[in-house]
N, C-alpha and C positions, 0 to 999 in steps of 0.2 A: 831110185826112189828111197831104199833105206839108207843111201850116204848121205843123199839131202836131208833125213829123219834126223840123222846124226849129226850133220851139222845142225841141227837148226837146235837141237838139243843141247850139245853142245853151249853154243854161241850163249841162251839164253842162261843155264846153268853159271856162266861165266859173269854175268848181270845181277844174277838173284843177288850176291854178296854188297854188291855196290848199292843195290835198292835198301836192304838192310841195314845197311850201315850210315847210309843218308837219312833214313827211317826212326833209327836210333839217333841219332847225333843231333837231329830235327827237335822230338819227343824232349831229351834231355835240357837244350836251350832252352824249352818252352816252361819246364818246370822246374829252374833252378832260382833257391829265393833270390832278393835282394838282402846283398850287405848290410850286417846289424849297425846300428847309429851305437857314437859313444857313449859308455854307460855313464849316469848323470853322477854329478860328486856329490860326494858325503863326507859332511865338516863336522870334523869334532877335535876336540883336544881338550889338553889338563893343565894344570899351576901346580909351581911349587915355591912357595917363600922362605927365600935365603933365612939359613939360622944368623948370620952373619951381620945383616941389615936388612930390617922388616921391611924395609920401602921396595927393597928388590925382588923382581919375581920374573921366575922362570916360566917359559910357555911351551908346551912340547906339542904338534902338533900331530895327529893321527888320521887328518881327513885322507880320503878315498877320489880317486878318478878327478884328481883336480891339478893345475899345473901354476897355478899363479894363486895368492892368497892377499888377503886385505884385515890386518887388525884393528880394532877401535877399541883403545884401553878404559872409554868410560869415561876419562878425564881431560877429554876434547883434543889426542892427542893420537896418530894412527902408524901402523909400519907394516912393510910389504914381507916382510923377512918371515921364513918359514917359518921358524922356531925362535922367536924374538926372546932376548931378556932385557928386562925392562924395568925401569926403575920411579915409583911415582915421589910426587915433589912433598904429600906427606900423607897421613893414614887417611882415613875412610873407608865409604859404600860403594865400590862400583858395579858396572856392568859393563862385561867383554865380553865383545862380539868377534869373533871369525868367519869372514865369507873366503870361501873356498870357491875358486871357478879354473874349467877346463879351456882347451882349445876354443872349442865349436860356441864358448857366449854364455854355455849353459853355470850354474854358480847354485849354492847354498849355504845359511846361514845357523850358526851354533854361539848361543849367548851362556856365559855363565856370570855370576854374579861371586863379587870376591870380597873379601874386608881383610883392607891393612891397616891391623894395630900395631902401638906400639906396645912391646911387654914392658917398659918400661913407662907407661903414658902416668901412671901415678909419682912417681920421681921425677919426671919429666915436669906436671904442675906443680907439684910441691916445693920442688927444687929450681927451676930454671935450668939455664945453663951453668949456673956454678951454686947462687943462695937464690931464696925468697922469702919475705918476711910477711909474714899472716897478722892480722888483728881482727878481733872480733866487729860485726856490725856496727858501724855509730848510725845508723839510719836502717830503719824498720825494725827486724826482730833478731838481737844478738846472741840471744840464748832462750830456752823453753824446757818446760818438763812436762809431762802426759802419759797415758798409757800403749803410747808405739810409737816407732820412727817418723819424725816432721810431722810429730802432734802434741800441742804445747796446750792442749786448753787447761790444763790445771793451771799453769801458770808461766808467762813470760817477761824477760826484761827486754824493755822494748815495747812491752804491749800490755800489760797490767801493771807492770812496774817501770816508771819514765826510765829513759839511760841515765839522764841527770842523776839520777838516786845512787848509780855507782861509780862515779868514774873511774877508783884505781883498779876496774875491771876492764875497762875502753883501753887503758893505754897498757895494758898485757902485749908485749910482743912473742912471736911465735916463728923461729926460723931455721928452715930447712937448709943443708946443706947435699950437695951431690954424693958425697964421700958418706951420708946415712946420718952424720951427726945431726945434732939437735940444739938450738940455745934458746933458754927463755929469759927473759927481759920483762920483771913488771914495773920496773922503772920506778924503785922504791917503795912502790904502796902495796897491798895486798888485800883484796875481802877476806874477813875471817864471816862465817855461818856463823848465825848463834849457837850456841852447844844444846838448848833446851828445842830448837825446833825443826833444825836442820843436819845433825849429822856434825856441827857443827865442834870449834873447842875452845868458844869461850862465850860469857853472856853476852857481853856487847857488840851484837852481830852489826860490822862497820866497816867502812874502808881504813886501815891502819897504814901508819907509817912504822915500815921492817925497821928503824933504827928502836921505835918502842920498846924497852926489854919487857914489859907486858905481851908484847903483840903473841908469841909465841904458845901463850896459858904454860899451862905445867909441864909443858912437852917439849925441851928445847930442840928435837930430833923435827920441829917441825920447820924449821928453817930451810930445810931442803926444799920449802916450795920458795923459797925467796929465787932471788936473782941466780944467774949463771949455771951449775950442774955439769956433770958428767956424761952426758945424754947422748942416747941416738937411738935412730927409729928405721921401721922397716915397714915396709906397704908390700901388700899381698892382693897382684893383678886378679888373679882368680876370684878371689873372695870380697874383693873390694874396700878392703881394712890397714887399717894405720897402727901399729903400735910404737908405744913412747918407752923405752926402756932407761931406766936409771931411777934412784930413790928420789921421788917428788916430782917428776916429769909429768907434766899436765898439760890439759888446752880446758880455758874455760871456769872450772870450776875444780881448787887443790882439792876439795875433800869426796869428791865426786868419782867413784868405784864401779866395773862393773858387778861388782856382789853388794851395791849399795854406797851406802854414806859412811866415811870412815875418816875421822879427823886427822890420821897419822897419814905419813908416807909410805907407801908402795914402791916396789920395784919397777911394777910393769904398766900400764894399761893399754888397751884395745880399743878402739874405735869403729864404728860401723861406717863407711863412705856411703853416702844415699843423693849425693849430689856433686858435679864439681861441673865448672863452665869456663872456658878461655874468653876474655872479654877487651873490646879494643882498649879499656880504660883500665881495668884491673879485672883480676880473674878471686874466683867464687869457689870455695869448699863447703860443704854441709857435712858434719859427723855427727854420729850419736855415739854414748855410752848407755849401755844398759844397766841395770839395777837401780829403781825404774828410769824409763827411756829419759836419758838429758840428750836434748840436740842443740847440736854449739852451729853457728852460722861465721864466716872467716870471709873475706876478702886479702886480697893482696895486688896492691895497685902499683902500676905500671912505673909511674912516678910518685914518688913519696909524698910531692906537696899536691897531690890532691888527693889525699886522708884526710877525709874531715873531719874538722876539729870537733872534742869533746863536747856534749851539748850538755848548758850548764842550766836550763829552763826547768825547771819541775814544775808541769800544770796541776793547778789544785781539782783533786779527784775530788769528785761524788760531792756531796752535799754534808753539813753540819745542822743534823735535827734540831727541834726546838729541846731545851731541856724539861725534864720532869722530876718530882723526886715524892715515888709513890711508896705506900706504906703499906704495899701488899702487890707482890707479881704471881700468879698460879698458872697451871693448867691440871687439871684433873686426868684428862683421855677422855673421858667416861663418854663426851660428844664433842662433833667441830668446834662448837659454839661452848663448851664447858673451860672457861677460861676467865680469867680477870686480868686485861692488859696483854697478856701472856700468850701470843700463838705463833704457831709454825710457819717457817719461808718454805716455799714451795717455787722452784725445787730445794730439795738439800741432798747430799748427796746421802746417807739412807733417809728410808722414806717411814711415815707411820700410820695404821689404819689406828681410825677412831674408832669408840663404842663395840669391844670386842667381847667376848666371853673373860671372866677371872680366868685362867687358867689351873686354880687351887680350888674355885668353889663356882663353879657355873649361877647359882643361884646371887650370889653380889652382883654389888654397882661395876660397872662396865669398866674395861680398864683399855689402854691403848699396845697395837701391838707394834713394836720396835723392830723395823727390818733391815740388816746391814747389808748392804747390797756388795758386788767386786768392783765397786768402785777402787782405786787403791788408797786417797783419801777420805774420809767421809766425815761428817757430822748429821745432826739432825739438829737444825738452825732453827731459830727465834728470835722476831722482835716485836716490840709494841704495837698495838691492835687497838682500833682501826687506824691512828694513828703514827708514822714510827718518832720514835724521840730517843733522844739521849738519856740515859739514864743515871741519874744522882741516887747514891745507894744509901743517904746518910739517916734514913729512916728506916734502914733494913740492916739486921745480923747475920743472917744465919743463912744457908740457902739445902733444902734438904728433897730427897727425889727417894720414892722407892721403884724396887728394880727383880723381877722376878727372871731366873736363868735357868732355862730347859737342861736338862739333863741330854736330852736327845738331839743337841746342836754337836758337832764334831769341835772337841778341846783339844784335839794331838794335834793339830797343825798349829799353824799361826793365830787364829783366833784368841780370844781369852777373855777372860772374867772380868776384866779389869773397865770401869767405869769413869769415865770426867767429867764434868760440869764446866764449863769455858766460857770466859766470856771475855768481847773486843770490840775493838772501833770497826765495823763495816762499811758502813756509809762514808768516811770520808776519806779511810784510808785503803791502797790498794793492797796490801799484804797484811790484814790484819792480825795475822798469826805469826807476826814479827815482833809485837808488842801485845800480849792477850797474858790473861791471868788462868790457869787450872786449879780444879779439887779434886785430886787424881786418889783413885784407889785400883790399886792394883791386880784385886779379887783374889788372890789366893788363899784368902781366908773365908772366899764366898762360899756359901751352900748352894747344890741346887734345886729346883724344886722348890722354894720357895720363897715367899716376899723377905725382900732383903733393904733394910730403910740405909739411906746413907744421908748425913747430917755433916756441914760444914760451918764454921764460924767466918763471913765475908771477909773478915782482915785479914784471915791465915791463911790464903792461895798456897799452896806446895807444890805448884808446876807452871811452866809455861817461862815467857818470856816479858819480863812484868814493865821496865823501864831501859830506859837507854842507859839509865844509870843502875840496874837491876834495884832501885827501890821504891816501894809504894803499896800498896793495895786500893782494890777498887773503890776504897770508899775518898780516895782522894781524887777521883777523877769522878770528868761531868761530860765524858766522849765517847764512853762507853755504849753502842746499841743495837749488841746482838749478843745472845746466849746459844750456847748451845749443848747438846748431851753425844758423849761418842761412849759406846758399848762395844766392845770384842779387841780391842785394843786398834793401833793405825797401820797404816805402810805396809796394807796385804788386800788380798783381795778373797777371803776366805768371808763366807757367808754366814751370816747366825740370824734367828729367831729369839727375840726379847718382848715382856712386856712390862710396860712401865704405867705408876700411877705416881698422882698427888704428888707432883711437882711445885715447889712452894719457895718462894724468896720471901723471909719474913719479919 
């Protein structure tokens, strides 16, 4: 009995290990995971643009879990290559795209956006592949001046002024070379500015022939804006600027400065780039100079013979008043309507309140208050009322204004004391301040603080731009029909407070 115990104990003993282990080995199958799937990919990479040539660019790529790759360079052009370099046919905007994909199908996509310039893209228009030769506008607006970049409303040629009016400014050539140099060409003629209105150096503001031993005035050093030069220029990608280096190097206009109007020759000037365009026909720069803003307009066409020609048309501006020849012109201030013939254009560029306080005796007749605005030109303009006309002066002497000047207006800047009386052809001419007469006092002898009469005799103009032939006074002409008063002196934008009475042409 206890041996059969013993076997049976035994035997069973001998089982347990094999149940166990079947029991484990069971358990184990039943909870072991399933194998992870592959991890999905991750596309990314960078550029690098050769210093060598801007068109070329390097692609490194850094995607993750991926085994095949797909490029699209933006400019409809693609490669399989891990790490492509790659060269586009010329600058711009793209967008590149890399799809990254694995074995298993799965893929993801990494766009970045790129821009190839070229650093040399302003030598590039300017110059071409070796020259290129620029002319101003002969169709729409050639040149302008205003108070900031590609704003002419003071005044344009082309647009206030016909092109017809200048031509030895149309056929001004302007030619870049790749090597940096510079040649100007104005093909014999030259604009001189008048010297009384423009910055100018001599009266007879004209197109002149450079053989004139006149054309020069008293400056023979101004020759250097004639023909040919020593020239050359540099353009600044960054800042988007042209400079013209050499004594007399110009675009546009010789006496034109950025620190202003200066009749002589300069060494250097700067230009503002605010426009250029490549065009199937001819390609397009816009510059300014500053001191105030000139913007020059340039083309430079593909083929030469279609530069159009000179346009020789001058349309007859504005209208020719009826004459008059009155024996009394006034305005008082004192009210709108306190006037004989005599009243305000509106607008003008300073402006005036009627009917204001004296500013010496509150108890007087009413006086007008004179306000110079930052315009950077201004007048305060008049013409005949209700009526406008011409005006024949051959009944009138004298023309005499008083002028009272605040103490409390700022004199250390540009501003000043200094008073005109002016008068010109408005109506039928576009630039009337090409040909106008002044009675200028210059105020350094003014008081302030109080009424200050100023008296002129009509024949004896002292300023201004009188004839083509610098001779005459107003009383020979019968085209005359605008007046006008400027207070604080011109060519600033500095503010003053004036008041004015008994204005009298008599």
């Amino acid at each position: 009995m206890n041996k059969l115990l013993f076997n049976y104990f035994r035997t069973t003993l001998m089982f347990i290990p094999l149940i166990v282990l079947i029991t484990i080995s069971s358990c184990k199958d039943d909870d072991e995971p399933a194998p992870e799937p592959d991890p999905d990919p991750i596309a990314s990479f960078q550029f690098a643009i050769s210093e060598d040539n801007f068109l070329q660019v390097t692609f490194s790529n850094f995607s993750q879990n991926a085994t095949s790759y797909s490029w699209n360079f933006g400019d409809g052009n693609t490669s399989s290559d891990k790490d492509p370099v790659y060269t586009y046919a010329s600058g711009g905007d793209y967008t590149v795209t890399l799809t990254a994909s694995n074995a298993a199908g799965k893929s993801a996509q990494k766009s970045e956006s790129l821009t190839i310039t070229n650093p040399d893209m302003l030598l590039a228009l300017l110059a071409g592949d070796d020259s290129k030769t620029w002319y101003l506008q002969r169709e729409g607006i050639a040149m302008g001046i205003g108070p900031a970049v590609n704003d002419n409303q003071w005044w344009s040629f082309g647009g206030v002024t016909p092109l017809a009016d200048r031509p030895c400014i149309l056929d001004d050539a302007f030619t870049f070379h790749v090597d940096g140099t510079f040649e100007f060409s104005s093909n014999g003629t030259i604009w001189v500015d008048g010297a009384a209105c423009c910055g100018g150096w001599h009266e007879a503001e004209a197109c002149w022939d450079e053989t004139d031993p006149n054309v020069w005035g008293d400056n023979a050093d101004r020759s250097a804006f004639g023909d040919g030069g020593d020239y050359t220029f540099e353009v600044d990608n960054a800042n988007q600027t042209l400079t013209l280096n050499g004594l007399g190097a110009f675009i546009g206009l010789p006496n034109k400065t950025e620190a202003g109007d200066n009749p002589d020759p300069v060494q250097a000037k700067t230009y503002q780039i605010f426009n250029s365009a490549e065009g199937d026909v001819a390609d397009s720069l816009a510059i300014a100079l500053e001191g105030p803003t000139w913007n020059f307009y340039l083309v430079s066409y593909k083929n030469e013979a279609d530069l159009p020609a000179i346009p020789t048309d001058v349309p007859v501006f504005g209208e020719d008043y009826p004459d008059i020849s009155p024996n009394e012109l006034s305005n008082s201030f004192a009210a709108a309507d306190a006037f004989v013939l005599l009243d305000t254009i509106v607008p003008s560029g300073s402006t005036l309140v009627y009917g204001v306080n004296d500013p010496a005796d509150s108890t007087a007749a009413k006086v007008g208050q004179f306000n110079r605005t930052d315009a950077q030109f201004q007048e305060l303009q008049f013409q005949t009322s209700p009526t406008k006309n011409d005006i024949n002066f051959e009944n009138l002497t004298t023309v005499s204004l008083e002028v009272y000047l605040p103490s409390s207006n700022d004199y250390s800047g540009a501003l000043t004391k200094s008073v005109i009386i002016g008068l010109g052809d408005k109506g039928a001419t576009a630039q009337w301040w090409t040909d106008h007469y002044e009675y200028l006092d210059d105020g350094t002898t003014f008081a302030t603080d109080e009424w200050i009469t100023i008296s002129y005799n009509l024949d004896s103009p002292n300023s201004g731009v009188r004839n083509p032939d610098g001779m005459g006074t107003p009383l020979s002409r019968n085209d005359l029909d605008m007046i006008y008063i400027q207070i604080g002196g011109g060519n600033h934008t500095d503010v003053g407070t004036f008041y004015v009475r008994n204005f009298k042409f008599e």
